[in-house]
C-alpha positions as CSV (number, residue, x, y, z in Angstrom):
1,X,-10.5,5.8,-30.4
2,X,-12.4,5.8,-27.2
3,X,-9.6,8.3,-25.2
4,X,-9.7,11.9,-25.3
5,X,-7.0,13.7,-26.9
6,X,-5.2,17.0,-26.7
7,X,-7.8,18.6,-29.2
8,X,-10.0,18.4,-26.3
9,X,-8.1,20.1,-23.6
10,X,-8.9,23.4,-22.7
11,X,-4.6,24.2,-23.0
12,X,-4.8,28.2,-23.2
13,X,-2.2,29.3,-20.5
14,X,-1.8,26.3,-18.8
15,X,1.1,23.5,-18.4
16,X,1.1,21.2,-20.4
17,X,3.6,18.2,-19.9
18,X,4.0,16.0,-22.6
19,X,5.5,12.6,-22.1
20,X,7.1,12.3,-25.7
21,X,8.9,9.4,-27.5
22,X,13.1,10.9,-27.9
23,X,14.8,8.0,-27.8
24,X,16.6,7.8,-30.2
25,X,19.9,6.5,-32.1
26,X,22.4,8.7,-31.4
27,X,26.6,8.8,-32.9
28,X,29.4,11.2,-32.0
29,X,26.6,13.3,-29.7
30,X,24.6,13.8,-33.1
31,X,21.0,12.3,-33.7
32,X,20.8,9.9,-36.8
33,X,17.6,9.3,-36.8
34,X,15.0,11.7,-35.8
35,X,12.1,9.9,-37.1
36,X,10.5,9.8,-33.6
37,X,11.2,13.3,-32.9
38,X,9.0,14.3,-36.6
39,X,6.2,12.7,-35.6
40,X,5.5,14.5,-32.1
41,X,5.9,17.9,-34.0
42,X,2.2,17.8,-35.2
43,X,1.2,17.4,-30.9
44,X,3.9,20.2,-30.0
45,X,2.8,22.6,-32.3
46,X,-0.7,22.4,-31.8
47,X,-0.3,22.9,-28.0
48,X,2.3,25.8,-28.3
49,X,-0.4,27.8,-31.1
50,X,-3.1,27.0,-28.6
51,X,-0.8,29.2,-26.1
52,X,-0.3,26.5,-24.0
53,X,3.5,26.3,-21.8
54,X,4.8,23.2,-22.7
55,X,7.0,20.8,-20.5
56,X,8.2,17.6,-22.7
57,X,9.9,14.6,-21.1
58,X,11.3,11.7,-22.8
59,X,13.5,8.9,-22.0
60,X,16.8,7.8,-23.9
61,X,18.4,4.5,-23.7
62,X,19.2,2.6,-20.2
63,X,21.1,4.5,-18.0
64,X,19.6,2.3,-15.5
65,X,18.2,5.1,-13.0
66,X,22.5,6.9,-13.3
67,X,23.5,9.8,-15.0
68,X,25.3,9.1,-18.6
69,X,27.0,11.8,-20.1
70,X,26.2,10.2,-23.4
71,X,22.6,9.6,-22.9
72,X,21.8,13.2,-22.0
73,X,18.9,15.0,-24.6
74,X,21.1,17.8,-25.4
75,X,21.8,16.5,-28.9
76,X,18.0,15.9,-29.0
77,X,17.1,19.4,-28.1
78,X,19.2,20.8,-30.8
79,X,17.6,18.6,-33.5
80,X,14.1,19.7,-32.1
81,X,14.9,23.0,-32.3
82,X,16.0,22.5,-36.0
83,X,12.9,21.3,-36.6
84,X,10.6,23.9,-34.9
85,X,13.0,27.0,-36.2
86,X,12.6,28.3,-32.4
87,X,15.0,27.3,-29.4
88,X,14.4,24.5,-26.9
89,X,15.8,24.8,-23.7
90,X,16.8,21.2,-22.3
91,X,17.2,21.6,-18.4
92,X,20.3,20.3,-16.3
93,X,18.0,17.1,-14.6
94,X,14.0,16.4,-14.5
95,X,14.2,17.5,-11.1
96,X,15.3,20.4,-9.0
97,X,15.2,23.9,-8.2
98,X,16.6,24.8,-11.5
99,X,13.9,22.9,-13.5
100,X,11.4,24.6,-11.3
101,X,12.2,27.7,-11.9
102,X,12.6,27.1,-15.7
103,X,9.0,25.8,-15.2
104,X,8.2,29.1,-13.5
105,X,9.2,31.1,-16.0
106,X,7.4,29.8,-19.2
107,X,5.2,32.0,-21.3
108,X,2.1,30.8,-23.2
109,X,3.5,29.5,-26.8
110,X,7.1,28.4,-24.9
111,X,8.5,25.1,-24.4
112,X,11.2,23.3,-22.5
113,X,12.8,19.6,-22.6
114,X,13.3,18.0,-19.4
115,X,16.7,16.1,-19.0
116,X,16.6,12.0,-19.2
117,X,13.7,10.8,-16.9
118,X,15.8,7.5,-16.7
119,X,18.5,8.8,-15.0
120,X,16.2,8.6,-11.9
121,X,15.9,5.1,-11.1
122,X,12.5,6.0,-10.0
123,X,11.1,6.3,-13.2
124,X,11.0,3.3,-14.3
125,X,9.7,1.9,-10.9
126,X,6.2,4.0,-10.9
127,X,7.3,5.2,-8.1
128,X,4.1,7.8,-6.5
129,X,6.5,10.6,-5.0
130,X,8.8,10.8,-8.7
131,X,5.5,11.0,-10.4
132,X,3.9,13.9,-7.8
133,X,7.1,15.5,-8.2
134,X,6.6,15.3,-12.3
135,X,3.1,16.2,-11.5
136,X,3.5,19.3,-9.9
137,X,5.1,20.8,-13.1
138,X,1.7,21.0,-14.8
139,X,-1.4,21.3,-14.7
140,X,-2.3,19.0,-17.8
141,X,-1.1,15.8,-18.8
142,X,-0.4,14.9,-22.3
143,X,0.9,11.3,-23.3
144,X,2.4,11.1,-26.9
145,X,4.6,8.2,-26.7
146,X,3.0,5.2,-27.9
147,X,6.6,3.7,-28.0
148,X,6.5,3.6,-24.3
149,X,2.5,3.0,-23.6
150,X,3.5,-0.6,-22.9
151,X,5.1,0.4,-19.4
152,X,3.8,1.9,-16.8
153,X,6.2,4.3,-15.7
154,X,6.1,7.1,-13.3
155,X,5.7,9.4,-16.8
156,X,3.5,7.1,-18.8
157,X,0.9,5.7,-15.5
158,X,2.1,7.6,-12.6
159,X,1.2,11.2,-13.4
160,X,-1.7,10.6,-15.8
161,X,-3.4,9.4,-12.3
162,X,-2.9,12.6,-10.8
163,X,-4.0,15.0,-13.9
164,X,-6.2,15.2,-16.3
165,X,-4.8,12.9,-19.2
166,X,-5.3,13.2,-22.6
167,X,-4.0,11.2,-25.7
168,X,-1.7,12.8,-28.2
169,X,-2.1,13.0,-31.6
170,X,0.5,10.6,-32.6
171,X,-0.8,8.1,-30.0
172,X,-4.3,9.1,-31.8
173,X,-3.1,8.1,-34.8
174,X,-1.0,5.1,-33.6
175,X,-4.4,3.9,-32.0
176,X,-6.2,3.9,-35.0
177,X,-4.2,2.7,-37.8
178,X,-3.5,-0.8,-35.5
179,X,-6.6,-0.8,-34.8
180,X,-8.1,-0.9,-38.2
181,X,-5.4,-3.4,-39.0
182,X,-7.1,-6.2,-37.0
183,X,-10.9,-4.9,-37.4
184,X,-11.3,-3.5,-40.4
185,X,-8.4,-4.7,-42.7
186,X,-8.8,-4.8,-46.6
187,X,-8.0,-8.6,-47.9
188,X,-5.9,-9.5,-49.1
189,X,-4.0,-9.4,-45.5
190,X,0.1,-10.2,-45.0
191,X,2.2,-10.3,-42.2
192,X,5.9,-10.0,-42.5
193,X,7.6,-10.9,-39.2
194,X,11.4,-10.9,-39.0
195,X,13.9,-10.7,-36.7
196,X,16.2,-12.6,-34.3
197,X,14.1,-14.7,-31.8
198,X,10.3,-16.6,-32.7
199,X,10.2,-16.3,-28.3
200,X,9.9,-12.4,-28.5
201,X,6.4,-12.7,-31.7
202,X,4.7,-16.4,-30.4
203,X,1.7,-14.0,-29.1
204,X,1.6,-11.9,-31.9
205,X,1.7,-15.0,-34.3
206,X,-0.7,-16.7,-32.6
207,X,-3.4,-13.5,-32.7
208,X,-2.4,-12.4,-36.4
209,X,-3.5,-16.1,-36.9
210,X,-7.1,-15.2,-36.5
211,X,-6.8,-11.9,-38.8
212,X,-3.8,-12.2,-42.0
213,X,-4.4,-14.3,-45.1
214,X,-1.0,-14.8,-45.9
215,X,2.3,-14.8,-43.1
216,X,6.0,-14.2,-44.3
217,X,8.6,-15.2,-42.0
218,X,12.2,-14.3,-42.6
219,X,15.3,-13.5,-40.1
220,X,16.5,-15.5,-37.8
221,X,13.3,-16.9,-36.4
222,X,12.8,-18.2,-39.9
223,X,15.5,-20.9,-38.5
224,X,13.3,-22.1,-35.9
225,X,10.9,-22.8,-38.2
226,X,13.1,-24.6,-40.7
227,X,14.2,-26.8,-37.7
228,X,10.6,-27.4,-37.3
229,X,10.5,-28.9,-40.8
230,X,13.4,-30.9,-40.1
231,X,15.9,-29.1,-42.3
232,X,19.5,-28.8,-41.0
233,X,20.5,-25.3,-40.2
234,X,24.0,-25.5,-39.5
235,X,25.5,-22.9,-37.1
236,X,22.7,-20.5,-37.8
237,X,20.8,-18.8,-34.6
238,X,17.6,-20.3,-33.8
239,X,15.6,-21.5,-31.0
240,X,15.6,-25.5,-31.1
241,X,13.5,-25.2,-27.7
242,X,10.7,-23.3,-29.7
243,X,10.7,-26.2,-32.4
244,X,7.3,-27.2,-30.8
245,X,6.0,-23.7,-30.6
246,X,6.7,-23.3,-34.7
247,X,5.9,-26.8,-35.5
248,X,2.2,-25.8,-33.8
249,X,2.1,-22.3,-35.5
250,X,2.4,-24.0,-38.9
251,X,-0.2,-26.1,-37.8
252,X,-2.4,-23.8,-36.7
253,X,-1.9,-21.5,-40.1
254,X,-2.7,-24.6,-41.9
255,X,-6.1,-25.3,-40.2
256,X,-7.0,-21.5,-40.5
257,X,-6.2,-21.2,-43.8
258,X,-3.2,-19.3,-43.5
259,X,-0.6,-19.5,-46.3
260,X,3.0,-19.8,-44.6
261,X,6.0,-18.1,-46.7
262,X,9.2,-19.7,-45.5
263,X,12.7,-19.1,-47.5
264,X,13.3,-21.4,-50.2
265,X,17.5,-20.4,-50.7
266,X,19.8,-18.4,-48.4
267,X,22.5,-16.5,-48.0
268,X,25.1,-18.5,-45.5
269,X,28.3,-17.4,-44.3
270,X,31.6,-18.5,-42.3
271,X,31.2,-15.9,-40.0
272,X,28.5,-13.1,-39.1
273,X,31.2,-10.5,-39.8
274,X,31.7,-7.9,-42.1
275,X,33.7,-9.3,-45.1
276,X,33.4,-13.2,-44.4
277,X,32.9,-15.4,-47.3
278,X,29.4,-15.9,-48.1
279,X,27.3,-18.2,-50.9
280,X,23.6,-19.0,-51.5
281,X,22.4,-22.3,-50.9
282,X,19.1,-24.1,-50.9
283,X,17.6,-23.8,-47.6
284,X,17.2,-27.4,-46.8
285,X,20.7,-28.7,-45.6
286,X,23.1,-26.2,-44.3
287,X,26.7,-27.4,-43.4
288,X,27.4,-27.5,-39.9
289,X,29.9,-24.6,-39.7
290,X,28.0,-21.7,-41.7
291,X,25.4,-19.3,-40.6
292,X,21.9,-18.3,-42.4
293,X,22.4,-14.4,-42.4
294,X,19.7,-13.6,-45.5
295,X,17.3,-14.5,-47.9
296,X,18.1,-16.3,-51.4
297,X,17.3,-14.2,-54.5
298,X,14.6,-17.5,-54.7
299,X,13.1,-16.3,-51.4
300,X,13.2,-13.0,-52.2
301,X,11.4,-13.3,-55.5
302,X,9.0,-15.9,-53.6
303,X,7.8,-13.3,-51.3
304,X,7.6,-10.7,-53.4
305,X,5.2,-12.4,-55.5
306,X,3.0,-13.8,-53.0
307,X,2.5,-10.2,-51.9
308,X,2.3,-8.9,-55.3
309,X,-2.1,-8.5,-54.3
310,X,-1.4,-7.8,-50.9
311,X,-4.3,-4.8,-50.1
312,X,-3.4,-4.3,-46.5
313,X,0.2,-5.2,-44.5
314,X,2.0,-5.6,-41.4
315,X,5.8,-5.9,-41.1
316,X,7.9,-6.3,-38.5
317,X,11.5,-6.9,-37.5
318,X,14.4,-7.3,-40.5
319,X,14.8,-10.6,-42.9
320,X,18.4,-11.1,-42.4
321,X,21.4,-9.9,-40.1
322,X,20.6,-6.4,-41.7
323,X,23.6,-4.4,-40.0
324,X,25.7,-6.1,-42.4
325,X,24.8,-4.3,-45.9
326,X,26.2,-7.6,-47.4
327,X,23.3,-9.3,-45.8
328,X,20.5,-6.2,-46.1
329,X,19.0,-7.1,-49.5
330,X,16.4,-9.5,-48.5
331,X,15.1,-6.3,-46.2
332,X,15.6,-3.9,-48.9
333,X,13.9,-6.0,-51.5
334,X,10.6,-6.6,-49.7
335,X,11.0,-2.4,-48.4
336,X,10.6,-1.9,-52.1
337,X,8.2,-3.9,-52.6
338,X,6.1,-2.8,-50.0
339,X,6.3,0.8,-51.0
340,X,5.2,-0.1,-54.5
341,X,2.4,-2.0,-53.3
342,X,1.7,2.1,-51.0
343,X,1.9,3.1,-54.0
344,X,-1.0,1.3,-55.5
345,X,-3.2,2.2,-52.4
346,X,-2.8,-1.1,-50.4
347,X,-2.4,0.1,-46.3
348,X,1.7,-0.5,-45.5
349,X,2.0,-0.1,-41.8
350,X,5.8,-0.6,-40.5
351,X,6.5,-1.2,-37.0
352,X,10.4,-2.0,-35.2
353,X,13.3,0.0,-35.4
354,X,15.1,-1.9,-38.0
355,X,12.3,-2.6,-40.1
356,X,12.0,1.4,-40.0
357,X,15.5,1.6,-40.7
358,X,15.6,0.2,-43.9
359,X,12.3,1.9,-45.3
360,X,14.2,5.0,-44.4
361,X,17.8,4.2,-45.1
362,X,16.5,4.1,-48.8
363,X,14.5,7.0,-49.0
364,X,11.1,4.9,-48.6
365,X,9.6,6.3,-45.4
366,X,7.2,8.8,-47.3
367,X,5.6,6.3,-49.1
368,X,4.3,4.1,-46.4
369,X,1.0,4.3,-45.1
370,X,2.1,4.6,-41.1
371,X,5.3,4.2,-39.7
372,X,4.6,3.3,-36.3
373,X,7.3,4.5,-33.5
374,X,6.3,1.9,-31.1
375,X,8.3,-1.6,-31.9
376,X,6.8,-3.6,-28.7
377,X,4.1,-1.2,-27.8
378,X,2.8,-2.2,-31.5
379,X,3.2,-5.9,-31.4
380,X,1.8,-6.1,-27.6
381,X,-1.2,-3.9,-28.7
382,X,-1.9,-6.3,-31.8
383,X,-1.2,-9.0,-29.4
384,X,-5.1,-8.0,-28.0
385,X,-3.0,-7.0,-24.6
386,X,-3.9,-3.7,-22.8
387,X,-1.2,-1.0,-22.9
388,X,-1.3,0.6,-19.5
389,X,0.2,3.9,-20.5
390,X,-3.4,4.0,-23.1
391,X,-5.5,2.2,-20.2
392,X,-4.7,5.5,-17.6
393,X,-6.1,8.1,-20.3
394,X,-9.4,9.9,-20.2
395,X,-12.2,7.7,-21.9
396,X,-14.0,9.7,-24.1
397,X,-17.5,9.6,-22.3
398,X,-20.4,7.7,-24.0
399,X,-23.4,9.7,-26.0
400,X,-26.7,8.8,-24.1
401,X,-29.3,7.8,-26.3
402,X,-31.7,10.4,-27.2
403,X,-34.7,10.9,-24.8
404,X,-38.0,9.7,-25.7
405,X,-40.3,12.9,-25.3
406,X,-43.9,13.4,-26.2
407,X,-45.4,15.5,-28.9
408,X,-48.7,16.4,-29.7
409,X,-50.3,15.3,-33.0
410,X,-53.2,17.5,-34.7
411,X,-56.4,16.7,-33.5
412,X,-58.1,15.8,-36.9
413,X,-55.4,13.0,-38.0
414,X,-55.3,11.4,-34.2
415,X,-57.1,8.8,-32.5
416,X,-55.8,10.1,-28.8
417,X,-54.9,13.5,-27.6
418,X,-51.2,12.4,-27.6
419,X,-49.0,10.1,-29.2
420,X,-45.0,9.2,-27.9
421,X,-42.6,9.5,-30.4
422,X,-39.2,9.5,-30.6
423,X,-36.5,11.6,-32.4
């Protein structure tokens, strides 16, 4: 971690504004999942013991730079004053006499939540007089959204060029344990990548190339890849114009020694609907008018063993259309898996929001070794691609190498009246 973080800010009765990670899934005005919001507690406390005035901002969904009743942080506020067991105000917009004043009147150890920075459409445009406005509020800046350090945003870029910026200690964290996972990574090394589209992961398969031992692909980019081995897919979603991409990644894994997991059986259905009529068939030839919506109990023993040594693992994205608990159990199975394998001290780092949904649908979450809150800020950072919203922050500066000095030697063991040395 080359960045300087909030442990060394000088925070004692000053504003602090903290660009935090909020958004998240929200149903009937109620937060049902406040993962995101657990994991900047550790930065919020520390700032509001070290008597600082605290100003978070967050984001939450896409209001598309309009006001959306339903994507205000009220709900959010509520939760995060659950969780603190002290009230947090959430002001009316992140701009405005009222927010200024709000400002104004924080004491050292108080906080306040500014309103959705998204419903200014100048957010997400970096634009310089948003971000001197959001500037103005503090006198410290304080970036703990990792989920967002892939943008550069008037809250993420913008203001940490016009105050001192310092990393949180969830982006700390966040930092470190991807980091390790491409330097340092105890071998054996797996990669579980799921999800819809092999379009939105090409990068990241072609960098984890160079780092896993083993890759497990699942989901509906699995398809693409089936394709690419000439198997019939039916009706299921895939990428045919990405056949050349997968047909080169499986090259490419072969030449570097990669082993290649790929389902063996799936489950198909009629339609991708709740209560359709579903089977498992070998994945080689799928009729024409079903859908691939999960692994085979084949598949999912398959993978399971071939990560049964696993000492170090990265997962990402869902192995089957997992909104559907009819078609979660592929997911689930490997979740378990994987937290056995925690268990037994291999490193288990989760990243992407459905991926994270089922560790913590069943109780799992605990167990992992990270759960990272940033689905495309972790893929593009394991990608090797620099995340602007890190890039902006203080470096930490270098040590200089100790100065050479001279020292005097007794005269009965020297040769010369002085000798350099160096410490």
């Amino acid at each position: 971690m080359d960045k300087l973080t909030v442990r060394d800010a000088d925070v004692a009765g000053k504003r602090v504004f903290v660009r935090v990670d909020f958004n998240v899934p929200l149903a009937d005005g109620k937060v049902t999942d406040d993962s995101r919001v657990r994991a900047a507690i550790p930065t919020i406390n520390l700032l509001l013991q070290a008597g600082a005035r605290v100003i978070l901002a967050s984001h939450l969904g896409r209001p598309n730079g309009k006001v959306s009743d339903g994507l205000r942080l009220r709900p959010v506020g509520q939760r995060l004053t659950e969780r603190l067991r002290r009230h947090v105000p959430v002001t009316g917009d992140a701009l405005g006499i009222g927010t200024e004043d709000a400002i104004k009147r924080l004491r050292p150890g108080e906080l306040l939540l500014l309103e959705n920075l998204r419903f200014h459409a100048a957010e997400e445009k970096n634009d310089p007089a948003f971000a001197a406005q959001l500037a103005s509020y503090a006198d410290i800046f304080v970036n703990d959204a990792f989920g967002t350090a892939h943008r550069a945003h008037a809250s993420t870029v913008g203001i940490a060029k016009l105050l001192p910026a310092y990393a949180g200690l969830l982006m700390e964290r966040e930092i470190a344990v991807l980091s390790n996972l491409m330097d340092e990574p105890a071998r054996p090394f797996a990669a579980i990548l799921g999800g819809a589209k092999i379009s939105d992961k090409i990068r990241i398969i072609d960098h984890l190339l160079t780092s896993v031992d083993l890759l497990v692909l699942g989901g509906g980019m699995a398809n693409t890849f089936l394709l690419a081995q000439g198997k019939a897919i039916g009706k299921s979603l895939a990428e045919p114009d990405r056949v050349a991409d997968a047909q080169r990644i499986l090259a490419s894994a072969e030449k570097n020694g990669v082993r290649v997991v790929l389902p063996v059986d799936v489950i198909v259905a009629k339609e991708v609907t709740r209560g359709t009529e579903y089977k498992t068939l070998p994945a080689e030839k799928i009729p024409a008018s079903w859908h691939i919506v999960d692994l085979g109990k084949a598949s999912q023993d398959l993978m399971v063993d071939a990560l049964a040594d696993v000492q170090t693992v990265f997962w990402n994205g869902p192995l089957g259309v997992f909104e559907i608990p009819s078609f979660a159990h592929g997911t689930k199975a490997v979740a378990r898996m994987l937290a056995d394998r925690a268990d037994k001290g291999a490193t288990v780092v989760i990243g992407g929001g459905d991926s994270v949904a089922a560790i913590t649908q069943q109780g799992l979450a605990d167990r992992m070794t990270h759960i990272s809150t940033g689905g495309g800020a972790s893929l593009e950072f394991l990608e090797g691609r620099e995340l602007p919203g890190v890039t902006v922050l203080l470096d930490r500066p270098v040590p200089e190498p100790r100065a050479r000095r001279r020292k005097k030697v007794p005269a009965k063991t020297a040769t010369a009246s002085t000798v350099e040395t160096s410490d």
